[in-house]
Structure formats: structure tokens, C-alpha cells
N, C-alpha and C positions, 0 to 999 in steps of 0.2 A: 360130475359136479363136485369141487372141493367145499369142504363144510369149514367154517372158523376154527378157532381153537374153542371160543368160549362155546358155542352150542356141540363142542363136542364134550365136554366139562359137563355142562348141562345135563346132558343126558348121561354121561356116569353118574351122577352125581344122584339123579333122580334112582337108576338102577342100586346104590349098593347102601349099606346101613349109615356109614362114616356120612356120607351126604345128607341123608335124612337127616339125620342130628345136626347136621352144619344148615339145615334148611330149616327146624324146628328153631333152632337156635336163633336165626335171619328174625323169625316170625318174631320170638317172643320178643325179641327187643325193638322190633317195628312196634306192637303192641302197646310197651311202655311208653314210649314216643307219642303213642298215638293217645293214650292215658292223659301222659302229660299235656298232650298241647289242648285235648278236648276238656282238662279240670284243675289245671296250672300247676305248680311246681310242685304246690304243697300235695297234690294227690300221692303223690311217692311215699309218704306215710300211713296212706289207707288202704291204698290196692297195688300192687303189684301184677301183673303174670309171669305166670312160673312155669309154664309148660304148654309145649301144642303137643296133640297126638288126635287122630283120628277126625281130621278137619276141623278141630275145637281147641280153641284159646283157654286154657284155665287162668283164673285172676283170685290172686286171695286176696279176700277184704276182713281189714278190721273194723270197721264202720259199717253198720246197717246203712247207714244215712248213705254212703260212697256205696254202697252194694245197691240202693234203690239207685241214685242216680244213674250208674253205672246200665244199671235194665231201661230205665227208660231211655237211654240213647244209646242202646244197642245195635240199632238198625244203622243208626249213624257211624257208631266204632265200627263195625264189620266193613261198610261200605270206603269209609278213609284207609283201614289197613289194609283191604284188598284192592284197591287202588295205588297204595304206597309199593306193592309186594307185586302187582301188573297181571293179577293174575286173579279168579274166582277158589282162594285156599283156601279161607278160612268160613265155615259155615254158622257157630254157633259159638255164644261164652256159654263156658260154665264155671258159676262161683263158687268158692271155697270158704269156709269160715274159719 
């Protein structure tokens, strides 16, 4: 049975480092998207994420106020970016001040 190109990509991609970071990379900026569209434009000055590693989103907040919101719809961000991403990645934020 012949495989695609793309699920053969896929699975290098998964095996060696250059893809991980090209797949951490995918994440964080699904993230911000997902930032954006869950607390509008203006969020982009209070929280960002910076970084996946280890199933976990990191998000820095300048805002206390953006760092609580941000927790209470946790369930809800986790649930939209691993739906956007097709796939159970991303398990937990954690925040940075």
C-alpha cells in the first residue's frame, strides 16, 4: 500500500528535532489566534504565548486581570486549540508573569 507524501512528512516530521519546533511553532501561533478570537484584538497586549514544550502552552501575561480570565476559560482555550491542531496536544497552560 502506497502512503501520500504528506503522511510521510508527518511522520518525519514527528521523529526528528527540526519538526518538533516546526510543530511547537504550528502550536504557539494557533494559540495566539485562539487568544485573539476568545478576548479580541486588544489581548495582544496582555498575553501572548511563547512557547509549547512538554504538552503545555506557556502564555505570558501582563495583566493579572488577562492572567485570571485567561484561567477561567482554560477548559474552553485547550478545547478550540486542540480542535484547530485535529489532534489531543495540548494538555495544560501554564502562566508566566
Amino acid at each position: 500500500m502506497m502512503k501520500s507524501l504528506g503522511e510521510i512528512l508527518k511522520k518525519q516530521m514527528k521523529q526528528n528535532l527540526v519538526g518538533r519546533r516546526i510543530t511547537a511553532s504550528l502550536i504557539v501561533e494557533a494559540a495566539n489566534k485562539i487568544l485573539e478570537e476568545t478576548f479580541g484584538i486588544a489581548s495582544k497586549r496582555f498575553a501572548q504565548a511563547i512557547y509549547f514544550k512538554d504538552n503545555s502552552i506557556s502564555i505570558t501575561c501582563l495583566s493579572s486581570v488577562m492572567a485570571q480570565e485567561i484561567k477561567l476559560n482554560e477548559k474552553k482555550i485547550l478545547l478550540a486549540l486542540n480542535q484547530k491542531l485535529g489532534a489531543q496536544t495540548v494538555e495544560k497552560i501554564r502562566y508566566l508573569a
